[in-house]
C-alpha positions in Angstrom: 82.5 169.6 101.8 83.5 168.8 105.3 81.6 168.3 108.7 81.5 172.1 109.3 79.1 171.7 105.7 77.8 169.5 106.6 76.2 170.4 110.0 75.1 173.5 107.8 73.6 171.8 105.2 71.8 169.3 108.2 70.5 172.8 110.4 69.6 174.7 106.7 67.5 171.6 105.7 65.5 170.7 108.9 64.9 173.9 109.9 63.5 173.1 113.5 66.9 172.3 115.3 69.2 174.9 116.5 73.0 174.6 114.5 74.5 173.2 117.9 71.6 170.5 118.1 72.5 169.7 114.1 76.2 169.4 115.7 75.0 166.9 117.6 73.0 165.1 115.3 76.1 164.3 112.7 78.5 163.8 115.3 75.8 161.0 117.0 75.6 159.7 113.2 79.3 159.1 112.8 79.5 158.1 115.9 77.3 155.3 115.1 79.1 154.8 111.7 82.4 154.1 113.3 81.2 151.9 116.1 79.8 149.6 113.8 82.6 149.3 111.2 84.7 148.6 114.3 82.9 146.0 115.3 80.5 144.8 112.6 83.3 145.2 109.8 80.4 146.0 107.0 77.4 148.8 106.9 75.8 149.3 103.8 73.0 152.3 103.5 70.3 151.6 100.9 70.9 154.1 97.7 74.0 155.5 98.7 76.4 152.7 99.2 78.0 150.1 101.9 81.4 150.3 103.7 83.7 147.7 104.3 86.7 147.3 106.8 89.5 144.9 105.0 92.6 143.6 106.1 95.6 144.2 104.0 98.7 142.2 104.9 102.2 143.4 105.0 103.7 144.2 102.0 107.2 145.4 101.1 107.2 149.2 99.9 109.5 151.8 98.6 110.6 155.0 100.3 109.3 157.6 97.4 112.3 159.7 98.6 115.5 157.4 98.2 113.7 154.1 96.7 114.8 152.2 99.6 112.6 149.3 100.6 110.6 148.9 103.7 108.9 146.7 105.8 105.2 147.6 105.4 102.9 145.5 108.6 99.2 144.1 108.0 96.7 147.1 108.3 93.3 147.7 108.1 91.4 149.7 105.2 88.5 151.0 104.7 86.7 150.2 101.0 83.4 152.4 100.0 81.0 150.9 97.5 78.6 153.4 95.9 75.0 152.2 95.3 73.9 151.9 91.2 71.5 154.7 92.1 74.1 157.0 93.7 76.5 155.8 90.4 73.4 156.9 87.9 73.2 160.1 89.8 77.0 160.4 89.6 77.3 159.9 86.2 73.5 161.7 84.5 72.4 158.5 83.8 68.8 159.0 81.3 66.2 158.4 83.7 63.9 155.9 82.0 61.0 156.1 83.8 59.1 156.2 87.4 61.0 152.9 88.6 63.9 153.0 86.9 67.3 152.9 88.8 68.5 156.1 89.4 64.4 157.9 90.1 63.0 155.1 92.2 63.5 156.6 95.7 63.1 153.8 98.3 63.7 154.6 101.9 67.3 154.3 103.6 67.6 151.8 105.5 70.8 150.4 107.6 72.1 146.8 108.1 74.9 145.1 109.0 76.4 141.9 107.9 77.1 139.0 110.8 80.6 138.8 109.1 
């Protein structure tokens, strides 16, 4: 799936916004997304996961091509947790009952860490 998809799968499912206003809607979302990991460094969305910016420090690495080493600087990364729900979902977890793991629905919610 990419964002063409998924602006698709956003105008099919409301059905009251035009595809342009759906355009808007996910690029408004990611917006949002990236702001946030740029300056909160953690987001984490209730039953789907959190995301985490890291900082990886310099490292010597290998040219693939000729094996020579290189000089590789600190960067950042981002790291994506998936929620135990979204993992049961993943992976057909049996479904035990109405509050088990992966069929209790509970409603999305957004935070950020003061990290």
């Amino acid at each position: 799936m990419n964002k063409v998809d998924l602006i698709d799968a956003v105008y099919r499912t409301h059905g009251g916004i035009s595809r342009e206003e759906a355009g808007r809607l996910v690029d408004t979302i990611l917006s949002y997304v990236k702001s946030v990991l740029g300056t909160e460094r953690r987001m984490h969305v209730a039953g789907f996961g959190s995301f985490q910016v890291v900082e990886r420090g310099a490292r010597v690495g290998r040219n693939p091509h000729t094996g020579e080493p290189l000089d590789l600087p600190d960067r950042r990364a981002l790291i994506f947790r998936p929620a135990p729900s979204l993992l049961d979902r993943l992976n057909d977890v049996p479904r035990l009952g109405p509050r088990s793991r992966a069929t209790h629905r509970r409603p999305v919610r957004i935070w950020m860490s003061e990290e």
